[in-house]
C-alpha positions in Angstrom: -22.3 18.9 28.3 -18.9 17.6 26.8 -19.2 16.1 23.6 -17.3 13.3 22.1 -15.1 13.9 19.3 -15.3 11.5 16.5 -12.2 10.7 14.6 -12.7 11.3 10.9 -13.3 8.8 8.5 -13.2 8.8 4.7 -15.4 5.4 3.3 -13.9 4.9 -0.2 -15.1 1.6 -1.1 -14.9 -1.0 -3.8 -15.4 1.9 -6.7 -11.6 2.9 -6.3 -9.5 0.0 -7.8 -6.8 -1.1 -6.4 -3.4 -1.8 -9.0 -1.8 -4.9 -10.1 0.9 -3.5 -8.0 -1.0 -3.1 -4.7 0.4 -5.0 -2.4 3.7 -5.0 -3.8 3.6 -1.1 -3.0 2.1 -2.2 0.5 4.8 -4.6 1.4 7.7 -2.1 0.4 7.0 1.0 2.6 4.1 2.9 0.5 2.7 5.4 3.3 0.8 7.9 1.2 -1.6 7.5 -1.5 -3.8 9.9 -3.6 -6.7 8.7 -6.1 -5.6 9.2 -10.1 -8.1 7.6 -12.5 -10.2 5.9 -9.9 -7.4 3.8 -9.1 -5.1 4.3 -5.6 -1.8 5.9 -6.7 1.6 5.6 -4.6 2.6 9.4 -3.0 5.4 8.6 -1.1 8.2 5.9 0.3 10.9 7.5 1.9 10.0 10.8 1.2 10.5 13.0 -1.6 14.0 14.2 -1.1 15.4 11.1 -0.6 13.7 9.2 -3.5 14.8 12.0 -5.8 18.1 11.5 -5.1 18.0 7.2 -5.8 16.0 9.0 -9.2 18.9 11.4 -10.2 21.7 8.2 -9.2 20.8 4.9 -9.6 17.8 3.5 -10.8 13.9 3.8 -9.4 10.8 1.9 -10.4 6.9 2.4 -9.0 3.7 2.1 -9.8 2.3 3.7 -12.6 -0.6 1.5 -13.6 -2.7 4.4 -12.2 -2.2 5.8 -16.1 -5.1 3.9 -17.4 -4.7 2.9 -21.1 -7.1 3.7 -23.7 -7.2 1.6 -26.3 -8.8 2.6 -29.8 -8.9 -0.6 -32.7 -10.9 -0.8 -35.6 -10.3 -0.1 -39.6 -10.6 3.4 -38.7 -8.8 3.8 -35.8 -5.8 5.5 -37.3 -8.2 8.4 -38.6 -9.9 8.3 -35.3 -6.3 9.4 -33.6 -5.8 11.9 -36.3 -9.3 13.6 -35.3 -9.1 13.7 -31.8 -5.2 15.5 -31.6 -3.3 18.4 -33.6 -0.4 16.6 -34.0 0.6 15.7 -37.2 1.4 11.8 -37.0 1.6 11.2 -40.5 4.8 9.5 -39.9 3.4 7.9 -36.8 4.8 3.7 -37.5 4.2 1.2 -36.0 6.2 0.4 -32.8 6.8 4.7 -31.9 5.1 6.6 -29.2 3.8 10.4 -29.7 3.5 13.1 -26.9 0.1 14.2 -27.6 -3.0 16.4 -26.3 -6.3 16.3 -26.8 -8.0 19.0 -27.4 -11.9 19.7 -27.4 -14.1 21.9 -29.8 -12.8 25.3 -27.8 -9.2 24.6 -28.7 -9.1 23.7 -24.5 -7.1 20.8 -23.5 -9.4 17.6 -22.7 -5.6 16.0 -21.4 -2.2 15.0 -22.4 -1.2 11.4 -23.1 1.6 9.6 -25.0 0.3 7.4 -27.2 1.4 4.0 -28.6 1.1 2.7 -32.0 1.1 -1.2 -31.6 -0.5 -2.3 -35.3 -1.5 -0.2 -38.5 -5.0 0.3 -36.6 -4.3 -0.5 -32.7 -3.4 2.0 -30.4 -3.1 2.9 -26.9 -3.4 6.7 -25.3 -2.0 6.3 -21.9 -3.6 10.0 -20.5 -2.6 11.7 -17.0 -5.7 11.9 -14.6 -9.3 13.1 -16.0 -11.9 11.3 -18.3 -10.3 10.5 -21.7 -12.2 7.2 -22.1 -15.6 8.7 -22.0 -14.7 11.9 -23.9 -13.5 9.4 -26.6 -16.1 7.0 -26.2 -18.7 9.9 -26.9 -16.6 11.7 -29.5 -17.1 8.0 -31.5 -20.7 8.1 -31.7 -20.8 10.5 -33.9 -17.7 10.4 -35.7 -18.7 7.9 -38.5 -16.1 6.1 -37.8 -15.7 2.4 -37.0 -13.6 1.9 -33.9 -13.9 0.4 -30.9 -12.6 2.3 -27.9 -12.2 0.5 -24.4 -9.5 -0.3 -21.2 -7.6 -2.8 -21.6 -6.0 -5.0 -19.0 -2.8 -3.2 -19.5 -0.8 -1.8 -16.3 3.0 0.3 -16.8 5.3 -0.3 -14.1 7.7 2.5 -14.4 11.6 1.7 -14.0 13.3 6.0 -14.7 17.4 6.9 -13.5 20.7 6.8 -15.3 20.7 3.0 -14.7 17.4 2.2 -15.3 19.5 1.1 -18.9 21.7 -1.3 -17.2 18.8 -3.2 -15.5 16.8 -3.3 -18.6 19.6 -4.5 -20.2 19.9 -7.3 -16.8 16.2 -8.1 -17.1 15.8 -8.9 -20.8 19.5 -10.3 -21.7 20.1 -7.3 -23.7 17.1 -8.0 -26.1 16.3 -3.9 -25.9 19.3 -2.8 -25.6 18.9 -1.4 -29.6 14.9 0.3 -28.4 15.2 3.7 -29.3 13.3 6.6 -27.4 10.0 6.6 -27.4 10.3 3.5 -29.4 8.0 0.5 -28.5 7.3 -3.7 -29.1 5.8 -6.2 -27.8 7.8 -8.6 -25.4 7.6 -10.9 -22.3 9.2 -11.6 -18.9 9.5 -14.7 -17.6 6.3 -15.5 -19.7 4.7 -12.6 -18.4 3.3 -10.7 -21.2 3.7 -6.8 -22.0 4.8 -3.9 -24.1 8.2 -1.9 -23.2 8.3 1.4 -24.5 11.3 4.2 -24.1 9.0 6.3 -22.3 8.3 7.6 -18.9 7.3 10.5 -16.6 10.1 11.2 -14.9 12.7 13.6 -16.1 15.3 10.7 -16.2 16.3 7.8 -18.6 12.9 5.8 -18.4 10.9 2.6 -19.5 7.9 1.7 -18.9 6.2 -2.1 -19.1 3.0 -2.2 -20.0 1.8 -5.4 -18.2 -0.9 -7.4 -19.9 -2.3 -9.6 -16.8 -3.4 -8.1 -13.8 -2.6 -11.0 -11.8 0.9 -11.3 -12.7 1.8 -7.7 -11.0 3.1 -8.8 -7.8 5.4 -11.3 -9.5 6.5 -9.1 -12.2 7.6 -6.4 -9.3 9.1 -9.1 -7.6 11.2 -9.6 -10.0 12.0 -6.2 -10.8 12.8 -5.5 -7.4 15.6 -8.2 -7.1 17.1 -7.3 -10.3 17.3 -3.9 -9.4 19.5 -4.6 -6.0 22.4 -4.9 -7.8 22.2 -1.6 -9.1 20.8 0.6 -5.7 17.2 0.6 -6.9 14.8 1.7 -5.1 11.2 1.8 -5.2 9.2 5.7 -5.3 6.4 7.1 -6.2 5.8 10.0 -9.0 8.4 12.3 -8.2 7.7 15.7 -7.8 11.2 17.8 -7.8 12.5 16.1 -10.5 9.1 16.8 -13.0 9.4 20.6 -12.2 13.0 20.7 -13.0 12.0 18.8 -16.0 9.1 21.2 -16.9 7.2 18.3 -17.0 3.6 19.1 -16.9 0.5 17.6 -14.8 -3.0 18.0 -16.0 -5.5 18.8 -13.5 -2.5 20.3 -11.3 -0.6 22.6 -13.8 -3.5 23.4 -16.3 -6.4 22.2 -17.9 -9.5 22.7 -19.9 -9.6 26.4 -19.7 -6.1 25.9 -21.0 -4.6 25.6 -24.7 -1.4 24.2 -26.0 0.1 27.1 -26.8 -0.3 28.6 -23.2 1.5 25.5 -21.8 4.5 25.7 -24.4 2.7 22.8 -26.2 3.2 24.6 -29.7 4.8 21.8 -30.9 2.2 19.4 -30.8 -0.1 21.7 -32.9 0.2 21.4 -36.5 -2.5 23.7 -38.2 -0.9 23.4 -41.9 -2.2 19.8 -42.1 -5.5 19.2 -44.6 -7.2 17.1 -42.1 -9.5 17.8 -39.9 -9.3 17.4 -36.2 -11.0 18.7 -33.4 -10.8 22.5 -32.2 -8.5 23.5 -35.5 -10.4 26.4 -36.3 -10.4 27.6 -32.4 -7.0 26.5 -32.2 -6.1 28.7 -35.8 -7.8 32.2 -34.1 -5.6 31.6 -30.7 -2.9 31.9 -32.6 -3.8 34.6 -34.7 -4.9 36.4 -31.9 -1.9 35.6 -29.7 -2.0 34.0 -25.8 -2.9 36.7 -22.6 -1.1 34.0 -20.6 1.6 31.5 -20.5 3.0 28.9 -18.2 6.6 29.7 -16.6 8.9 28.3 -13.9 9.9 30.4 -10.7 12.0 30.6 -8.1 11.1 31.6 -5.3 12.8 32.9 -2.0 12.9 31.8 1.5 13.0 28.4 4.0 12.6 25.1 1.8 9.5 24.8 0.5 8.7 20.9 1.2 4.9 19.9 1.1 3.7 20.6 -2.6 0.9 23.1 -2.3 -2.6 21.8 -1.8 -4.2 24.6 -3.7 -3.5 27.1 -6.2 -1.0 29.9 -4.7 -1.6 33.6 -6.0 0.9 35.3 -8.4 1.2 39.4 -8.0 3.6 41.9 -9.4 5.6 44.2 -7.6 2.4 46.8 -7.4 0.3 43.6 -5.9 -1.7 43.3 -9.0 -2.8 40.3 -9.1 -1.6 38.3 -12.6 -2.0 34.1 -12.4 -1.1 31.5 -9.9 1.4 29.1 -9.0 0.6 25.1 -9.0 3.2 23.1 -8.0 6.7 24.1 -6.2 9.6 22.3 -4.2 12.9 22.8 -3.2 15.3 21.7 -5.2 18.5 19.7 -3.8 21.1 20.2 -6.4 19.6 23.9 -7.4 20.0 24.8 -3.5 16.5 26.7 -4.1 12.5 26.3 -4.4 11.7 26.2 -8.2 8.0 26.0 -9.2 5.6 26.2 -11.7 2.9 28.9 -12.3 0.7 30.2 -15.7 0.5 34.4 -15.5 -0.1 37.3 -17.8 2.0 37.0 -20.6 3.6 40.6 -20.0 5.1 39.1 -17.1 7.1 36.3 -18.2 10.5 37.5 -19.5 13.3 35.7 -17.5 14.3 37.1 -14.2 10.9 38.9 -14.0 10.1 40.3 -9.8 6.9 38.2 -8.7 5.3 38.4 -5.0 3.6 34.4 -4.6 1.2 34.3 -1.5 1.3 31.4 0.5 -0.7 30.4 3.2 1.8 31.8 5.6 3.5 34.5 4.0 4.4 36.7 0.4 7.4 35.3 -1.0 9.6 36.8 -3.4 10.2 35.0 -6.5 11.6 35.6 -10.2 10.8 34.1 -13.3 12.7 31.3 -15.4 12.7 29.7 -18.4 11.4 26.2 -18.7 13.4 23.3 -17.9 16.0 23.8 -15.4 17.4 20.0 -16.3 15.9 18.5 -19.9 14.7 15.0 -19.6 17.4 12.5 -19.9 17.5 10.7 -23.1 20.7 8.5 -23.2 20.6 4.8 -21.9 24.1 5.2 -20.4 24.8 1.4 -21.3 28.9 2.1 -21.7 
């Protein structure tokens, strides 16, 4: 008896929300999406090659509202930040942005976010992919502290390339011409309301605006999409050769909880001198007395293009095929002629140039270790 094949079909329903930017993304080619914060998140346009190439020479912009703010108000909601990171934002004014991670009683990392300071106690933690908004919502209830922690109606539209300057600079009449990096304020387009911040995840110059009505997202991308002819724009999705030659991290795909900061390179944002108190210090103190068994690297790897990012974790040998970490996410590279990639192994493996053998699902590939990034993000606004 034949049967009949079924084709497969994946009910998502009304639970995953759809962005402000939807059918904007829709109407302009978007032919791949993943889900990121229980929202629909662009994958691809023309393809990942070709977008990084309009990212590294004109000027991009996409969807990003998929980064779901948190935002934490209340007369203690500048201690509240303080507790939940091991940064030291002491100097944290009003109108900067912080690179921070969260970090949980274990000295793990809960996720990474930038965060916004928008009034003496206002703030926003725009966090990649997990469950910040709980995890803070239940670290409050026993904090003592009085703050109020919610989403707001707040979606960033993402504009990153060496011109993304020059159409700023078209869309506002030069009014932020003078916003430094990670620098923020308040502002509006064509009455639309929202925050632009000097910030991005990219690799390349950036801004992001943080829209502040829902229902003003296909106009606003209207009207960045017009501006942005004049200057090649195009629109993409999160690029994925361009944040690996940036070294710029993903949680959920290059680490997470098991992880700490100073596995990911992270160090920075840990500040154990400081005489507050914040959540996983003392865990965080014996990690670094003890030292890290493992760190997070780039690699390059030989053989053909490498030009699907890797659905699962690949493993990571030595040259005796012991078996020391795994790789997360790898491409090849246009301008570096090679696949680069990232990967957390022991930490007696990851001197530059160390051998590696990477297994992928269709062969062992030889690879070598390199130092972290292979291009730094772009900082100037290139307005000359």
């Amino acid at each position: 008896m034949n049967e009949t094949k079924l084709p497969l079909l994946i009910g998502i329903g009304s639970r995953i929300r759809k962005s402000p930017y939807f059918d904007s993304t829709i109407k302009y080619g978007a032919t791949g999406f993943t889900i990121y914060n229980r929202m629909y998140l662009p994958t691809a346009f023309s393809g990942p090659i070709n977008e990084y190439t309009s990212l590294v020479n004109d000027v991009t912009f996409g969807d990003f509202a998929a980064e779901r703010q948190v935002e934490v108000s209340g007369p203690d909601a500048y201690n509240f930040i303080r507790y939940i990171n091991p940064r030291n934002l002491s100097k944290c004014e009003i109108g900067d942005c912080k690179y921070i991670v969260l970090t949980d009683q274990n000295g793990g990392i809960i996720n990474d976010a930038c965060l916004l300071r928008l009034e003496p106690n206002k703030f926003w933690i725009s966090p990649g992919d997990g469950d910040v908004l709980l995890w803070l919502q239940g670290i409050a209830i026993n904090s003592g502290m009085d703050v109020d922690i919610h989403e707001p109606d707040v979606s960033p539209l993402q504009i990153s390339g060496p011109k993304a300057g020059k159409l700023i600079r078209k869309l506002f009449n030069g009014a932020h011409d003078d916003l430094g990096y990670y620098k923020a304020r308040e502002t509006s387009l064509n009455k639309i309301p929202m925050v632009i911040a000097r910030t991005g995840w990219s690799g390349e110059l950036s801004y992001e605006l943080y829209l502040q009505n829902r229902k003003k997202g296909d106009e606003l991308f209207e009207i960045v999409h017009e501006a942005a002819k004049e200057f090649n724009g195009a629109v993409i999705a999160p690029n994925t050769i361009r944040t690996i030659e940036g070294g710029l991290l993903s949680y959920q795909s290059d680490f997470g909880r098991e992880h700490n900061p100073f596995t990911i390179g992270l160090d920075r944002l840990v500040d154990l001198n400081q005489d507050i108190d914040f959540i996983g210090k003392e865990a965080l103190k014996k990690i670094k007395a003890e030292g890290i068994s493992e760190k997070l690297v780039g690699v390059e790897i030989d053989g053909d293009p490498i030009e699907k990012v890797p659905e699962n974790f690949w493993p990571v040998f030595d040259v005796n095929n012991k078996k020391i970490g795994r790789l997360s996410r790898c491409f090849f590279s246009p301008r570096l002629k090679k696949n680069i990639g990232l990967a957390i192994i022991d930490i007696n493996y990851t001197e530059p140039e160390t051998v590696l053998i990477i297994e992928s699902p269709k062969a062992h590939l030889n690879a070598q270790v390199h130092a972290l990034p292979w291009f730094p993000a772009e900082k100037s606004t290139n307005l000359d």
